[in-house]
Structure formats: C-alpha cells, structure tokens
N, C-alpha and C positions, 0 to 999 in steps of 0.2 A: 472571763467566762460568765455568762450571764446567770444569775442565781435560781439556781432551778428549786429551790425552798424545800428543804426538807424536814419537818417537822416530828421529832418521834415524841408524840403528848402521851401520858399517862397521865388517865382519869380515871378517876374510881368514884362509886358510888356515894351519893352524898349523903348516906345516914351510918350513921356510927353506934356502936351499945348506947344503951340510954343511956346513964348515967354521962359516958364519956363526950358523948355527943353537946353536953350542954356543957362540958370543961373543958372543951379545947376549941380554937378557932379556925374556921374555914380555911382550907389549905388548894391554893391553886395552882396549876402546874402550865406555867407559859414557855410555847416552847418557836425559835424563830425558825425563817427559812435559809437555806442558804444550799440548793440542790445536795450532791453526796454526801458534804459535809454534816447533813440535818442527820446522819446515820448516828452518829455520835448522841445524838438524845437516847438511844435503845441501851448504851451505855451507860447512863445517867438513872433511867426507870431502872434498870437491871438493881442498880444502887440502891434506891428508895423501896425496893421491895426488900431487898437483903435486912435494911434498916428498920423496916415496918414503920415510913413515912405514908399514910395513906394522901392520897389526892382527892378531892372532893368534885371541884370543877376544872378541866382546860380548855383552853383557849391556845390555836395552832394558827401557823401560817404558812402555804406550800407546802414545800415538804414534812417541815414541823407539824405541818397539819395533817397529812398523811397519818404520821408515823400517830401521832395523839389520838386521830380517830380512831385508828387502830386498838389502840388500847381501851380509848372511852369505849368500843364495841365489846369489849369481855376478853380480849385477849392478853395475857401475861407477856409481859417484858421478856420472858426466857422464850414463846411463841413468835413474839415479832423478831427477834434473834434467828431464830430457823428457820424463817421463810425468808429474813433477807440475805443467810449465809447461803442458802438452797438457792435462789435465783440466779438465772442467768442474764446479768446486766446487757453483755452486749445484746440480747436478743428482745430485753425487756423495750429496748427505743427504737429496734431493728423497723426501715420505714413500708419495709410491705412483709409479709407473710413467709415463711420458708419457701423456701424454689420448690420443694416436692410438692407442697400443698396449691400449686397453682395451674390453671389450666397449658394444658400443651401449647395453645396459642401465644399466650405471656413468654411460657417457660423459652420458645424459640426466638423471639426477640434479644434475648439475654443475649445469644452470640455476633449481631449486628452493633447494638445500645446498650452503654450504662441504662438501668432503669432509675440511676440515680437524677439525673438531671432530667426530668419531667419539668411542663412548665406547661400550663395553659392559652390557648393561644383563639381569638376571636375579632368582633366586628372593632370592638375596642383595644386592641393590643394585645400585647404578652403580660399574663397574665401568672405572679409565679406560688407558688402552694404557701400558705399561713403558716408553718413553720419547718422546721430543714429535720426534723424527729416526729418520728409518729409516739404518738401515748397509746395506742392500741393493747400494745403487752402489759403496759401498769394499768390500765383501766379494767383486763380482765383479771388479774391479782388482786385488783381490791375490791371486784365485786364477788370474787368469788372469798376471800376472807370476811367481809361484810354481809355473808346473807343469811346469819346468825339474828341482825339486824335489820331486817327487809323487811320488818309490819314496823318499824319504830319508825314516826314521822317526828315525830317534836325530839331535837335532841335533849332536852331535858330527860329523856326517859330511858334514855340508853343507860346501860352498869355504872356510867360514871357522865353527869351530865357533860355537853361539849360543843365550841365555839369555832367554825374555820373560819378565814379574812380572807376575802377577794376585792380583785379590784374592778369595779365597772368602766369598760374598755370607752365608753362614751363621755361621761359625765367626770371619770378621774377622782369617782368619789370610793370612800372603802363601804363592801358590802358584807356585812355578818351574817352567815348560812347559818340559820340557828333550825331549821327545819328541812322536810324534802329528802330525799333518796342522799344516804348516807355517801354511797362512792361515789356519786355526780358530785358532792360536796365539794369532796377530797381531790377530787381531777380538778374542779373550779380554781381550787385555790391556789395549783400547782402549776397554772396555763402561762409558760416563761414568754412572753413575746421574744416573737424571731425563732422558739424553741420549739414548742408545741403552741401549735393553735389553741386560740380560747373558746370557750363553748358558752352557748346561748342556754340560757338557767331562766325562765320565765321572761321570757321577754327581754333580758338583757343579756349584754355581751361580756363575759366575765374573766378577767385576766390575772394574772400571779397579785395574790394579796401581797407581796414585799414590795412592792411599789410605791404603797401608801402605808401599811404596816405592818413588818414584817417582826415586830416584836409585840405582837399585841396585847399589855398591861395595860390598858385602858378596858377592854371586852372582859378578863377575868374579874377585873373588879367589879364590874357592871354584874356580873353570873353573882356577885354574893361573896366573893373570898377577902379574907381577911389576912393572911399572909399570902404573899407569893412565891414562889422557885423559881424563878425564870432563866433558864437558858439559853443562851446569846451564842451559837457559832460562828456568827460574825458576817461580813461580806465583804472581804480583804481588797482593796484596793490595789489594783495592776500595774507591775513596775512601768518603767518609760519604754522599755522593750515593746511591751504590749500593743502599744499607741501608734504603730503604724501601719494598723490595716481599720479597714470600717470596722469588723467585727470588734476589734481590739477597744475603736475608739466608743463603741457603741454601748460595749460591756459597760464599760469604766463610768459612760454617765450613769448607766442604771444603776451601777454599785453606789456610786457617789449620793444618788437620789436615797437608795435603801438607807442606807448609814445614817443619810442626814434623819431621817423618821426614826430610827434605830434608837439617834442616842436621845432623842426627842422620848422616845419613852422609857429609857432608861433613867433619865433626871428627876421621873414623878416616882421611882423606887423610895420607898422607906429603910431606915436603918433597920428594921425587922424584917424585911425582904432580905431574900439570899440569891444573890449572881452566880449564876454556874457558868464560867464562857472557857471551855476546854480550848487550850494550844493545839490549832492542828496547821504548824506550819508545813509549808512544802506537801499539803492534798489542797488541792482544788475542787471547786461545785461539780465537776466531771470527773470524779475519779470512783465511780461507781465498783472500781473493780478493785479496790480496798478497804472495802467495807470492814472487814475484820478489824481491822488500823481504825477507822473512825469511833467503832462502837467502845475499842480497847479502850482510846484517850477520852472519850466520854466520861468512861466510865473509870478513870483514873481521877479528873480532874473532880468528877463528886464525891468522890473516897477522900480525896484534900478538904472538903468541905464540909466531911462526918458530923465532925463535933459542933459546929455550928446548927446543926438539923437537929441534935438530941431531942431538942424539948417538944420536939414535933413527934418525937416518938408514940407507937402505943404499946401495950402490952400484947405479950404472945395474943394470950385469951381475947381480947380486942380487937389487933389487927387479924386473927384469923374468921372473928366472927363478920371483920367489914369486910374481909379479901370474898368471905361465901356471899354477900351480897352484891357483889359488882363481879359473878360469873355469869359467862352470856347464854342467855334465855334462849331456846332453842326449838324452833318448833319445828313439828314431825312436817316432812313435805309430802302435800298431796298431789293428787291425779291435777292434771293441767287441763281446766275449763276450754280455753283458749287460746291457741299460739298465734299472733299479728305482727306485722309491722310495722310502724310509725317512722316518719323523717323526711322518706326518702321521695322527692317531686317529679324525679329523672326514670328513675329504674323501676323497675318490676318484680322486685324480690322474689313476692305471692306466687310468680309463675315460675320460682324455684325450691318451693316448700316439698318439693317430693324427694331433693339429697338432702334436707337436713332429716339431721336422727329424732330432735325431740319434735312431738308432734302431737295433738289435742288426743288427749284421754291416757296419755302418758302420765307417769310420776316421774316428779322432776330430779335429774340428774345432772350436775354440775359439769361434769364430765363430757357428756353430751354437748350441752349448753356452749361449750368454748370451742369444742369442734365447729357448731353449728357458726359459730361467730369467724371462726378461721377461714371458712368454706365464702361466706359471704365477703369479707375481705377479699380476699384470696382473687375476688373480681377483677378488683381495680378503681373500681368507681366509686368508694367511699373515703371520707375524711377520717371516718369513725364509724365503726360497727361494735355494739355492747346489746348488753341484753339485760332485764328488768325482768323479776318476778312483780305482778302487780295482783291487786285485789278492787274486783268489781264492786259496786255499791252493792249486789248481790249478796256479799262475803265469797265470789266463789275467787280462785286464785287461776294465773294465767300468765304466760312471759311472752312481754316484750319485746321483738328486736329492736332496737333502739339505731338508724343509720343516718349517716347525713353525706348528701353528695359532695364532692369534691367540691368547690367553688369555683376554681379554676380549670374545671370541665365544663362542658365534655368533650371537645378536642385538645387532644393533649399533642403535643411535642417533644421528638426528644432526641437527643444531639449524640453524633459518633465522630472519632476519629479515628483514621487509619495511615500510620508512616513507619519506612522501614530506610533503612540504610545499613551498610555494609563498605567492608575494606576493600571491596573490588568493585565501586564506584556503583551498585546497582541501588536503587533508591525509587519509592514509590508514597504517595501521598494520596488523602481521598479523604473528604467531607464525607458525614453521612446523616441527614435528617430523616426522620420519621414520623409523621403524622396520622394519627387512631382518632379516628369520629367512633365515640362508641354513641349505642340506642340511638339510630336513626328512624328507628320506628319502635312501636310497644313490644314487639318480637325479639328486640337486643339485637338488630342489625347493625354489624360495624363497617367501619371502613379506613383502610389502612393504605394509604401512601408512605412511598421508598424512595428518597432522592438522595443519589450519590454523585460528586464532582468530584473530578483529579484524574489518576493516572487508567482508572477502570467505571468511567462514569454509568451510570445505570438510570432505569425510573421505572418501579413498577407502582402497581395499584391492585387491591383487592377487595373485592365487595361478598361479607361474610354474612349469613344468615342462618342464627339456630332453628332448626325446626322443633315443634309442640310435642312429638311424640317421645317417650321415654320409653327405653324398657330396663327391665329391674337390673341391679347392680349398678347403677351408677351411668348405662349408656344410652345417650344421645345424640340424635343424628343434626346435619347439619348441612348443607352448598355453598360452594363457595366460587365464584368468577374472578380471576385474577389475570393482569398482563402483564408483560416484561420486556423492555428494552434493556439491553446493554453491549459493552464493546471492552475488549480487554484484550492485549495484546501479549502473543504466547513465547517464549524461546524455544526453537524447537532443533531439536535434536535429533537426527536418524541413527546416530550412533551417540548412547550417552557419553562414553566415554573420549569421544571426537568434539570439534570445536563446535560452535553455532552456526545452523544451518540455513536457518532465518527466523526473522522478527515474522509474527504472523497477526494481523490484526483483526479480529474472529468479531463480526458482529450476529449478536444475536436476539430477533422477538420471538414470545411466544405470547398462545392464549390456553388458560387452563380453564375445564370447566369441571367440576368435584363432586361429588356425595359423597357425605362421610361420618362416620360415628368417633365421639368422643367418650372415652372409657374414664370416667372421675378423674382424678389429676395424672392418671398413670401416664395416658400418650392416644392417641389418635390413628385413626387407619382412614387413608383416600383413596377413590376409586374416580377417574376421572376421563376425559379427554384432552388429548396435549395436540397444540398443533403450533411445530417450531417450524421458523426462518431462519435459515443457517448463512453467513457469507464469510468465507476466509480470502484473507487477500495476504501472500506473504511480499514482503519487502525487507531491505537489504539482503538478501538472500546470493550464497554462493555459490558460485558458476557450477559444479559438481550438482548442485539442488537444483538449479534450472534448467540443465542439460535433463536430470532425471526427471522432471516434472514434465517437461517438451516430448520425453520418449514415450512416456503410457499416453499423450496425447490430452495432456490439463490445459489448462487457461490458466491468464494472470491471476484470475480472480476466479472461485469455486463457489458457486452458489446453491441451495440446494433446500428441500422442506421433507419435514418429520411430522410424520400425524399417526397419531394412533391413541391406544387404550396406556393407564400409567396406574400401574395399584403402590401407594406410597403408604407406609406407614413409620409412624414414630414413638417409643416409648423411652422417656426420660426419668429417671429419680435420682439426677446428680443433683448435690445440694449446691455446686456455684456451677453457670456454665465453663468459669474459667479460675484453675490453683482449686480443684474441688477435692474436697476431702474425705466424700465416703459418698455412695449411690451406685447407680449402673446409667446406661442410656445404649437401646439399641435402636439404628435407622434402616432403612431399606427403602427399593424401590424396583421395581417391574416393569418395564415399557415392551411393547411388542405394536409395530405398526409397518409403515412402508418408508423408504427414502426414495423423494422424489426431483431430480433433479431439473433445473430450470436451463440448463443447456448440454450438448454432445460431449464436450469437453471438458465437464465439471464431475466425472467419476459416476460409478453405477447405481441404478435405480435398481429396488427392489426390497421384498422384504428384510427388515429389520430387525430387533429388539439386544435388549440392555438391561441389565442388571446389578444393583450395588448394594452393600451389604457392608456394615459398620459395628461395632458395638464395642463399647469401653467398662470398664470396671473399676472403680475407686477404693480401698479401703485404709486408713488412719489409726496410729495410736500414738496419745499426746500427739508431739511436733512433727511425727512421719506419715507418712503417709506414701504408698505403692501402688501405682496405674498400669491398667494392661488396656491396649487398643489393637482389635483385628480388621482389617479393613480388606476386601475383596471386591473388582469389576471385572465384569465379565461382558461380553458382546458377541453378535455373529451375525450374518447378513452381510448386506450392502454394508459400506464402510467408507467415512469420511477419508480424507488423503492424510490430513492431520488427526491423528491417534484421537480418540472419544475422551480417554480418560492418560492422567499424567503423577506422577511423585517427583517429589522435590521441595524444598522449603523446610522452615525450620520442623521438626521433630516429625518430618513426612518425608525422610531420606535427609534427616539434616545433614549440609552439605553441598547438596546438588541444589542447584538454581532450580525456583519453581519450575517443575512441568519439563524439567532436563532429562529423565525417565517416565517416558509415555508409548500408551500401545493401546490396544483393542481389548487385554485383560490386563489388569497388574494386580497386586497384595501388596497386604506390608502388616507386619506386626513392630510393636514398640512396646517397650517396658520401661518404665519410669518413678522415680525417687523423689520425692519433693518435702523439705524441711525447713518447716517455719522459724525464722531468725528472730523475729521482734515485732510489735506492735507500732503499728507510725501511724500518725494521724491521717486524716483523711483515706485510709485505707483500710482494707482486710487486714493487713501485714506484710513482713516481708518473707521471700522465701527465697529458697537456695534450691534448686533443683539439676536435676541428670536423665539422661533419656539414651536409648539402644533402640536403633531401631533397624530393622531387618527386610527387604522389600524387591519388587522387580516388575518387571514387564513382559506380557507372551503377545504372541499374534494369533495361536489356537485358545481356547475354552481349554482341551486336552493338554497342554502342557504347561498349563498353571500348578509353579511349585518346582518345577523341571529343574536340573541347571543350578550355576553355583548364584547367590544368592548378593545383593549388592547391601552394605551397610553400610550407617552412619551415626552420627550419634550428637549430645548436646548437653551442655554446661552453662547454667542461665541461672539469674539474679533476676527476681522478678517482684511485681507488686498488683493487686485488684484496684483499681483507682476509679473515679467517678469517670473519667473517660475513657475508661476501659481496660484492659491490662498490659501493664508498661513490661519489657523485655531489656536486659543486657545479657548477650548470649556469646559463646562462641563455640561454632559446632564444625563438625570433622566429617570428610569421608575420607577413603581410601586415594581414587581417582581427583577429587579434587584440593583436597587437602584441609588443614583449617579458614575458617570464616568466624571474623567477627562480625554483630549485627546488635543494631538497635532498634526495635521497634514499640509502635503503641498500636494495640487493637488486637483484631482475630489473627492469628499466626496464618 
C-alpha cells in the first residue's frame, strides 16, 4: 500500500520564560510519513504534553506533516485527538460528493454506470484521472482547522514555527514549504502518487514528500534545534503475497525508495537525539478506520521512552507560561469584500454564484463555506474544489474558490456491465458505455451518449442545455433533445400461470423534446413531446397464440406510432442508487397522445395515455436497514396487443421470469431487509438481504387491487462493486417455484 504519509508534528512556540529559554536547548519534534499509520504521532504529542516536553520547531512529512501542522497552528494534542476520532474516514477519500448532494442528472446515471470507473477519453486517447482517491474531504478539514491561521504567511510565525517536505514531481528534488497558505502546504506534502493527485504550488508540480524525505532531520536542524524527537512509523515492506499484481509491485518500490532515505536520516541521529518508532504490526498505511489503535500504540510506545525525555522537562510554572504562547491567535471574521473564482479554464462557476450561500458583503461562515464547496464539486467537472480566505493589498479580506478542471476532461467515459444467469438455463449479457461531453458551449451545454451491446442492444443520445433564468430556491430551468434506439426481446405470457406464449422482439425509437426545471439537488420535473416508433414481431410463438392473433385479424408483425404530450418528473434522496441505506426517491410520469397505427391489421388507432408512479423509502440503524417500494401503471385507450407494462424479475415478482405478469395496469408493493455482513475491499460491503413482494396485473384502470394477489419473494448475498452491484440470489413464487440467479448490474 502506498504511503500515504501521515505526520502528527507537534510545535510549539519558540520562546520559553527568560531565564529558562537560555538553559535549555532547542527541542524539535520530527515527525515521518507513512499514510494511517502517521495517526500514531497524536499519541506521542498526547505524551509530551502530559510530560511538559515543549517543542520548539517541527519539521513534517505527509501525513506526519498534516498532523505537525496541525499543532504548529495552536491546536492541542487532546484537539487533534477529536477531530481524528470524529471523522468519517471512509467519506474523508469518498471520490465524488454524497449522492444527495448531486444534481438529478448525475444522481440518474448511478442506475446504468459505476461512477467509479470514469476515464477520460479524446484526440489523444484514453486518458485516466491522476489518482484512484479524491483529497476533497481532507482538504476541507484542514482548511477549516487551519483558519485560525489564514493571515500567517511565513511559518516561522505560526504558535510553534514549522517545516512540511514535498516532493517536486518534475526535477525529483525535495521541496521545503516554509511559507504560503498553510493547508495547501499540508495537502502538498501528502499528494501519494497513484493515490491522490499532486497539486501545482507556484509553478511546480508537487508530490508526497516520503519519496525523497520522509524523515526529515536534515530541515529541523536547518530551523535551529538542537535536540531532536523523532518519530519513525516506519514504511513496512510487503510480504511476497503482495507481489503479484501492479499495485502490489508498485507499492513495494515506493516503500523500498522511502526506507532507503528513511534510514539515510536516521544514521545523522545523535546519541542525544530520541527515536520514537511505535510497533504497529498488522495496521497498514490504509487503515484509516483504526485510528483509536494507532494513536493508543503511539502513545504507548513514548510512555517507554518517559525517562529518557526527563531532562527535557520543564516546570509546571514554565511549561504553562510556554503552552499560553503557542495558543492560536484568532482573528474576529469580517464582512467579505469579495467572493471570486480562480483555476478553473473550462467552466463557468461565476454563472453559478446565485446557489451558493456565501456571497460579497457577508461575514464569513465556515459552514457556509463547505457547502459552497460541496455544491461546486457536486458538478463533476473538478479535480479539486477548496476555498481561501484571502487579503487584498487593500487590507480588505475576501474568499477564494480555489477549482481545478479535471485533466482528463471534458469528455469522460464510463463503463457498465450487465449479466444474469439462472438454473432454468435463462441467461442475458450486455456491455454498456456512456460518454458526457460536458461545456460544449459557455452556457454548460452537455452531451451524453448511451451505447449498449448484448442481449437488449440500445443507442441513445441527448443534447442538454441549462438555461440563464433562476428563480429563487434553488430552481432552474433547462431543454433538453434526446433519441433512442433499442430492441429487447419479451416472454410473454397470456396466462402467467401457463407456459410461454412467444418470444416477442419489440423494437423501439423515439424523439424527446423537453422543458424542464431543476429543483437544487432534490429531483427534476419535464414537460415534453415524445413521439415513439413501436414494432413487435412475436416468434417462436404457439399454435394457441397464432390462432388467436389470426382471429382479431393481427399480422406477423405489429407496427405502430405514439406521439403526444409526456410530463415526467423525478425526485431522489437515496444515498446509493443500489444496497442504499437511508433516503427516499419518488418517479412518475404522464403521457396522454394518439396511437397510430401503420397498417389495418396491426391493432387500433386512437386516443391514448399512460401513467406510472414509483416511490421507495430507505431507513437504517447500524447494520440493518428496511426498504418499502410501491409501484403502480395504469393505461387506457387504444392498446398495444402485447401488454404496455409487465412484473417479473428479481424482487419485481421474484420468481416469475421477467415480464411473465403483464397487462394494461399492474402494482406491486415489496418490503425488504438488508444486513451489512463485513467490509471487503474494492466495495461498499457485503450484505445479506430478504425481500416480499406482493403484485398483479388488471386490464381496467377500475380493477386495480381486485382479486387475490400474486407473491414472491428473495434471499440474496450481495456486494456495490466498481462495476456495478454483484447478486447471488435465490427467489420463490408460488406458481413457479424456487430460482437460483447470478447476476451483475441493474436487477
């Protein structure tokens, strides 16, 4: 695992009581990197304050450098303790924004595409993102613990002067942040190649300082100290296990590189220097979510080292009068001269400064400040979104959004699978790519291609255009022209409970054309014209079915067109589309037009419309979590010969083969259980879930609900995975009986 450096430095002020100040010598506190493991220095500082060891100058590296900054800024060792027991690791690297927080357009992707596997794609190739973690959620943590520190340029000046190491990603030379915007520092110095992207600091490109030095006693002594502390977590070398994948082998050189610099500055130590290197076998640079465990053995292993620090001690009256001079200086925040953006060469932020909350003549709010930073993320188009209090040469003060485009935008790509199998030999497969041109123009024009191959091939295309006009709350309108090809073939059933009646090969285009307003991240409402091309063609079909098709007077083939008015809307606040653990999402949709058929024999012309109506409900505590889905179609009018709408498939009649129960209305309610078993790499987790569901088919409007009711139900082993969510299931009905099933993708 590659060393994500974590540095917890504790610095303190460098002036001590008179008298004491000229009897004791410079005390500097070196602290290395080594990603979760660097949590163990806050165990360590925890130590030196119990002992009244003051710190004078540190010098950090990654996350060693984090955690040192941290303190060189005024914060207490028992503070950095609470904001790392408080955080939420997995959400601190999470690579885009919560699902709730993103717009309807995004959030409906989710049930097509991982949004994990993005990848850039142009004139020059495939082009894939600068690291496989976003720093988003630790860049807003340490600018909002650091803005105590936000007029402090030279770190000499901070509560306890202070040193991070980076590595310059061009030249391979080490670069010492000794000045400049305190938490751009601290991210500089933590940029893991392969892990997080590195960031551009004046002109240069700047990568994890453990590359070149990840122990930096060469910089504390440069600051002036005369004893050291240095703390060594180490960067363990990877058994032979490891070694057989790239990642594996890739770590291992990097650990091999740090080490060898490691002990490189370990050998210039003095017998008056003190090593602190805490045993933390069996946690690794990623175990972020044992934090309690790192800072414990920390802070065990410098209580073994007590009696050696004595003479470093000071008195009560001493170290309380140094601890009141390295508390952080705090200035009242004022009204905001200014709110800009800076970075970004692609997008248009400016022309969405009316949702954020903070805004010129404001007094600034931290609070605000990170929403604001959520909301711009939350786009999609940035690598990095932070935000900077700055000061004009005026003196007057004003924030920053600080964004940088994607690099590997702005057409992105992004890859789907879909495959099913079962013990009664039914089995389906399907590719699915999607390609997003976003800002085709300065308006945020996008453009979204849908290509699906396999058992139900497809190809749409949409051309989306926000419009300029806002009105308050958050809503904006938008048009949107979209097309659709596809073709899917249906089992279709006139009696669910009877065999199959034919295979039906349904091909279908349409043209959409939209106006529609977007309500903040809540969901979307469209008002459009639709005009579909229908053609069913049933084959293998039996004798019974083709007799009855011959007697209303059908053709082989049914072809037919739908045009009319379609009001859709959507509101979502599930937090995963798929094993989601607490939200709602309700859908719908309205059609009312004509059906028009293209020959005598393909069924009746005449008015139309359609109706469908969705909504789910999530809620969770700890590992459980309970799902309700009600789902209703409705129709009436002219009417296709094969039923509009169908149930069947897993936890939609689990049991019945897709679309084995279809009519002109159906329902279905399901109620569902789902309990998270364990944590597995490359996933959310795993879960063990259960599902009832309860459902049927009418041929009136009026007799939806009528009648005894058809159920089924489902018993599934499942996982969220980067291509999508993996299924082992085996589900029941009455009429068909048990079915096992494998699948990956949308159920």
């Amino acid at each position: 695992m590659l060393a994500l450096a974590c540095v917890l430095t504790g610095v303190v002020g460098a002036h001590s009581p008179a008298g004491a100040a000229e009897a004791r010598q410079r005390i500097g506190l070196v602290l290395s990197g080594g990603g979760a493991r660097g949590l163990a220095h806050v165990g360590v500082l925890k130590v030196l304050e119990r002992e009244r060891i003051p710190v004078d100058v540190i010098a950090g590296t990654s996350m060693g450098a984090i955690v040192g900054g941290l303190y060189a800024s005024g914060l207490s060792a028992k503070e950095i303790e609470t904001e790392v027991i408080k955080l939420d690791w997995g959400n601190v690297f999470a690579s885009r924004v919560d699902r709730t927080e993103l717009s309807q357009r995004r959030k409906e992707q989710d049930f097509e595409v991982s949004p994990l596997l993005e990848v850039g794609v142009g004139a020059d190739g495939i082009k894939a993102p600068l690291g496989s973690l976003s720093s988003r959620g630790l860049e807003s943590h340490l600018r909002r613990l650091t803005l105590s520190a936000r007029q402090i340029k030279d770190f000499d000046a901070l509560p306890t002067p202070f040193r991070a190491v980076a590595t310059d990603m061009e030249s391979g030379q080490a670069v010492v942040l000794r000045d400049g915007d305190l938490a751009t520092a601290l991210r500089s110095s933590m940029s893991v190649p392969g892990i997080f992207s590195p960031l551009e600091v004046r002109g240069r490109i700047l990568g994890d300082g453990g590359l070149v030095n990840n122990t930096p006693v060469d910089v504390a002594r440069q600051m002036g100290a005369q004893r050291l502390i240095v703390v060594n977590i180490g960067t363990p070398l990877g058994r032979r296990e490891t070694l057989s994948s790239l990642m594996g082998v890739t770590s291992q050189m990097i650990n091999i590189l740090t080490e060898q610099n490691v002990q490189q500055s370990l050998r210039t130590l003095s017998p008056q220097d003190i090593l602190i290197a805490p045993t933390l076998e069996g946690l690794s640079a990623a175990d972020f979510d044992r934090a309690r465990d790192f800072m414990a053995l920390g802070e065990l292993q410098a209580e073994a080292l007590v009696l050696r620090m004595q003479e470093l001690k000071l008195s009560e009256a001493d170290y309380a009068q140094w601890m009141a001079q390295r508390r952080q200086r705090t200035t009242p925040p004022a009204p905001l001269s200014f709110v800009r953006f800076e970075g970004s060469k692609l997008t248009q932020p400016e022309a969405r400064s009316d949702i954020l909350l903070t805004q010129q003549g404001m007094t600034f709010d931290v609070a605000k400040a990170e929403r604001d930073v959520t909301v711009l993320a939350a786009s999609g188009d940035y690598q990095r979104a932070d935000y900077r209090l700055v000061r004009s040469p005026e003196g007057q003060e004003g924030l920053v959004f600080d964004l940088e485009d994607k690099p590997w935008g702005p057409d992105y790509l992004l890859m789907g699978l879909d495959f099913s199998a079962d013990n009664r030999g039914r089995s389906a497969f399907n590719l699915k790519l999607v390609h997003n041109r976003h800002w085709l123009d300065r308006a945020g024009t996008e453009w979204r291609n849908f290509l699906r191959l396999g058992t139900s091939p497809a190809l749409g295309s949409e051309l989306y255009r926000p419009m300029a006009w806002r009105l308050p709350d958050g809503l904006s309108g938008f048009v949107a022209a979209a097309g659709l090809l596809e073709r899917r073939t249906l089992g279709y059933h006139r009696d669910p409970n009877g065999p199959l009646d034919a295979l039906v090969e349904q091909r279908t285009s349409s043209i959409n054309l939209d106006a529609g307003v977007n309500w903040r991240e809540l969901g979307e409402i469209r008002l459009g014209w639709v005009n579909e091309v229908w053609r069913d063609a049933p084959s293998l079909s039996s004798a019974d079915y083709s007799l009855a098709r011959a007697s209303q007077g059908l053709g082989e083939v049914s072809r037919w067109r739908e045009q009319g008015w379609r009001l859709k809307g959507v509101f979502d606040q599930l937090d995963h589309a798929f094993f989601p653990t607490k939200g709602w999402r309700v859908e719908g949709s309205y059609m009312q037009g004509r059906r028009i058929v293209d020959a005598i024999d393909a069924g009746p012309s005449g008015h139309t419309r359609h109706m469908s109506l969705q909504g789910q409900w999530v809620h969770s505590w700890g590992v459980h979590a309970i799902n309700g889905l009600a789902r209703v179609s409705l129709s009436d009018g002219a009417q296709p010969e094969v039923p509009r709408f169908g149930l069947g498939g897993f936890q939609q009649l689990s049991g019945y083969a897709p679309f084995q129960v279809s009519g002109p209305q159906v329902a279905l309610l399901r109620l569902g259980y789902q309990y998270r078993l364990a944590d597995m790499s490359l996933t959310r987790g795993l879960y063990l879930g259960t599902s009832v569901e309860a459902g049927n088919a009418w041929e009136r409007p009026q007799d939806v609900g009528q009648g005894r009711k058809r159920t089924g139900m489902s018993l599934y082993l499942g996982a969220d995975t980067a291509l999508g969510p993996v299924y082992a299931a085996i589900v029941h009905s009455p009429i068909v009986g048990p079915t096992v099933m494998l699948f990956v993708g949308r159920p």
